[in-house]
C-alpha positions as CSV (number, residue, x, y, z in Angstrom):
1,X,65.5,-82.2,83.2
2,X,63.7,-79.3,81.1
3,X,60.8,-81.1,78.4
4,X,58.8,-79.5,75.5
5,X,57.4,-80.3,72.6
6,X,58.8,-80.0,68.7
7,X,56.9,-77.3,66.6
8,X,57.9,-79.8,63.7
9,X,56.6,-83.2,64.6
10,X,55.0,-82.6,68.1
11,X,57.6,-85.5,69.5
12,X,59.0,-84.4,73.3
13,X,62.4,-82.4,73.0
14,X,64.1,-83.0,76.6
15,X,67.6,-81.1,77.5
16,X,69.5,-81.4,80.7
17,X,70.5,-77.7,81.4
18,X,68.8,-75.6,78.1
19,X,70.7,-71.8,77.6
20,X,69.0,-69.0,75.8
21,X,69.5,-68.9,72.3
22,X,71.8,-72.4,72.3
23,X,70.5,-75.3,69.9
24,X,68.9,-78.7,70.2
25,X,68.0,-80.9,67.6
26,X,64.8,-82.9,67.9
27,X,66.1,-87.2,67.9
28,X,62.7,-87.4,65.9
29,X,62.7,-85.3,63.0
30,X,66.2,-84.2,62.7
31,X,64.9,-80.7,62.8
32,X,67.5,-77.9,64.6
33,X,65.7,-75.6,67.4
34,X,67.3,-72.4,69.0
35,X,65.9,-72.4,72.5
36,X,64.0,-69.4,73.0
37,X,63.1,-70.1,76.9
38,X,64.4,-71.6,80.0
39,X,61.8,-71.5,81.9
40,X,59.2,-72.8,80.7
41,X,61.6,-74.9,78.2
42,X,60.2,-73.9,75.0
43,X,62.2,-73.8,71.4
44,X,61.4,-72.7,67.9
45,X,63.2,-71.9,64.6
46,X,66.2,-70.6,64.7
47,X,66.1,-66.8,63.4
48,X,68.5,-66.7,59.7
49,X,70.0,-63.4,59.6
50,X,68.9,-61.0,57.3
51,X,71.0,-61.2,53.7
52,X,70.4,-61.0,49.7
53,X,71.5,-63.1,47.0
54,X,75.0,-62.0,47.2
55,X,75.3,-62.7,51.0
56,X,75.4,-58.8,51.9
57,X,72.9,-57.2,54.1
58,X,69.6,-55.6,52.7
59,X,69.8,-51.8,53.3
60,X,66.4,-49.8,53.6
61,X,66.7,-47.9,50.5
62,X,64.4,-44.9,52.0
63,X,67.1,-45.0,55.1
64,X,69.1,-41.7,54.9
């Protein structure tokens, strides 16, 4: 069984088989992880993707 820590509240995350890039949610806090490594076990905040207001992707406006 694969153990680390939350970045949120510090309380031990545990997963039985952790996959790149799946999520976890911490029992403690209620806080949603993506796991970034295997091995070691290790998680953090899932990455948002990129969007405005309007829920279309940002272009770089000097991009030609």
């Amino acid at each position: 069984m694969a153990t680390t820590y939350c970045p949120e509240c510090d309380a031990t995350i545990t997963h039985d088989s952790p996959r790149m890039g799946a999520m976890v949610k911490c029992q403690e806090c209620g806080t949603d992880f993506e796991i970034i490594s295997t091995s070691p076990f290790d998680v953090d905040y899932p990455v948002e993707d990129y969007e405005d207001d309007d829920g279309d992707y940002e272009e770089d406006e000097d991009y030609d």
